[in-house]
N, C-alpha and C positions, 0 to 999 in steps of 0.2 A: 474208410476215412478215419481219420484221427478222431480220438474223444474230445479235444482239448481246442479242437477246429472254432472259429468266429460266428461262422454261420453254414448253415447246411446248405446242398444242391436245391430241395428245395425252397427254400428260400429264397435263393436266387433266382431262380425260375419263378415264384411266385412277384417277385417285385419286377421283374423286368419284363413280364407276361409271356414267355415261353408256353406253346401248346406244345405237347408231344413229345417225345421225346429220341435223341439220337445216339445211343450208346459213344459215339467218339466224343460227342462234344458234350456230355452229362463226367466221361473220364476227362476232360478238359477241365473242363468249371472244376469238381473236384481237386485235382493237381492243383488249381489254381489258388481255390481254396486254403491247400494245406498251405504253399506259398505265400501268400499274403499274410495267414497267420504267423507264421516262422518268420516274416520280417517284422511282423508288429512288434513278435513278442523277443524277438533280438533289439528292434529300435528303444522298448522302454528295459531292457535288462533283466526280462524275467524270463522263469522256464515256461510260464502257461498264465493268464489269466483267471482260468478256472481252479475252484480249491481243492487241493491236495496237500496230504503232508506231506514236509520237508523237515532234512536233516542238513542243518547248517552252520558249517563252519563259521565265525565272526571272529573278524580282526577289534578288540576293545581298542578305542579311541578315545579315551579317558576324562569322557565325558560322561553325562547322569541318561544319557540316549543311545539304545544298541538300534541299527538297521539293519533287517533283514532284508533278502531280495526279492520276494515273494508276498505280493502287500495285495490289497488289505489283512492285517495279521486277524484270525477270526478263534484262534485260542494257541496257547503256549503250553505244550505237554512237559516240558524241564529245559530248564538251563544250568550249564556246566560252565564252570573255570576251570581250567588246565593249562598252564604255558608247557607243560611237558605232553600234553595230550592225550595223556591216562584215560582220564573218562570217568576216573573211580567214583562210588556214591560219596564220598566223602567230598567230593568238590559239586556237586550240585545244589545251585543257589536255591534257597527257600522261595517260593511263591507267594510270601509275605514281604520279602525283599523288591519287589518290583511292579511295576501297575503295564498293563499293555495296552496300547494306543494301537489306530487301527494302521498308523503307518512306523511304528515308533516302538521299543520296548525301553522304560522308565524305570531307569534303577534307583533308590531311596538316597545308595551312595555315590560313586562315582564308578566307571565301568574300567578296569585299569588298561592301561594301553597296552598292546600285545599282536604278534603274528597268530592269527587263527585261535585265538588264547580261547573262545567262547564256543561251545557245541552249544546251538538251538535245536529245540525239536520242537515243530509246529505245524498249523494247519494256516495256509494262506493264499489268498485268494478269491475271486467270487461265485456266489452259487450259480449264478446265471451270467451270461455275459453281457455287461452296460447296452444297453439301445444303440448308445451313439458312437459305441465301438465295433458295434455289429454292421451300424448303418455305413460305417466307414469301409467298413470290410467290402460289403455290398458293392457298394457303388465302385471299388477301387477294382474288387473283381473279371463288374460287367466290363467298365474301362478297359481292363486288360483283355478279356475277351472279341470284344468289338475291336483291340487295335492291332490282333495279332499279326496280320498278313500285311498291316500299312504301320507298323510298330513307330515311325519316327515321323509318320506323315498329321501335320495336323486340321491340313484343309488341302482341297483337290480343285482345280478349276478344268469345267469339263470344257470350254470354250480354246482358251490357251495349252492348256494341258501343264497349267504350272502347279506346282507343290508351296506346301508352307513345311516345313519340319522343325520338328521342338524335343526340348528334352523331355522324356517319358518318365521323370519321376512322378509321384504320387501327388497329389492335389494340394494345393495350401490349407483349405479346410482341414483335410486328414493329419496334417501335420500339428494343425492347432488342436485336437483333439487327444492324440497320440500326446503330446504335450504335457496332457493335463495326468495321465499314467504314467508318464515318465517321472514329472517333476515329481511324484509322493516317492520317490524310491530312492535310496541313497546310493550315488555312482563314484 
């Protein structure tokens, strides 16, 4: 399984009370797993939730706020100007020039506008994964698992034999949660 994963097999097994276990549907939940996180972390615009460093190109917008993609920012190892994209030490901005905010980096002057004009080097993201991002993940998981074979069905009548079917996107709660990841990140 991926490092970078929501939450783990078990996990899932421990919230939804799974005894036992069946190698096909343990490789299930897993897949499913990586799945849910590759859409979370496509839906709010980042490589991972979890922190790592990155090396990031930035378009300056000539404003006194650089956004990176990868937030919470949790330190700033250099920042470069280049519109020619050299890189040389001679364009690396001073660390007295700027203040770093946890979704934000603050420059004293103004950041000047530019195609990819700014290299960040940085560490971003969380040490752990939010509660209520995991708990989303969870639940969106079992969901997925419990709907695999009736994927569009969302209620069954054993008398009539009628169906209800619904779209199988992701829950309104999850949306409003994912929401609150998305909105710190500049798109």
């Amino acid at each position: 399984m991926a490092a970078n994963n929501l939450c783990s097999l078990e996990e899932i097994k421990e919230f939804y009370g799974f005894t036992g276990s069946q190698a096909e549907d343990d490789d299930l939940i897993e897949t499913l797993i990586e799945r849910v996180t590759y859409d979370f972390q496509n839906y709010c615009g980042i490589d991972s939730f979890l922190a790592d460093d990155y090396v990031e190109y930035v378009d300056g917008n000539g404003s006194r706020y650089l956004f990176v993609k990868n937030t919470p920012i949790n330190s700033v190892a250099s920042i470069y100007e280049d519109p020619d994209w050299v890189w040389s030490a001679s364009s690396e901005i001073s660390s007295d020039d700027y203040l770093v905010n946890s979704n934000y980096i603050l420059y004293k002057d103004i950041w000047s506008a530019g195609l990819s004009n700014y290299k960040v080097s940085y560490n971003g993201g969380y040490t752990e994964i939010p509660l209520d991002l995991k708990q989303c993940a969870i639940e969106e998981i079992l969901k997925k698992y419990k709907r695999r074979k009736d994927f569009d069905v969302a209620n069954k009548s054993l008398s009539d034999g009628s169906a209800l079917y619904f779209d199988q996107g992701y829950l309104s709660s999850t949306f409003r949660i994912l929401s609150r990841y998305r909105a710190m990140r500049a798109h």
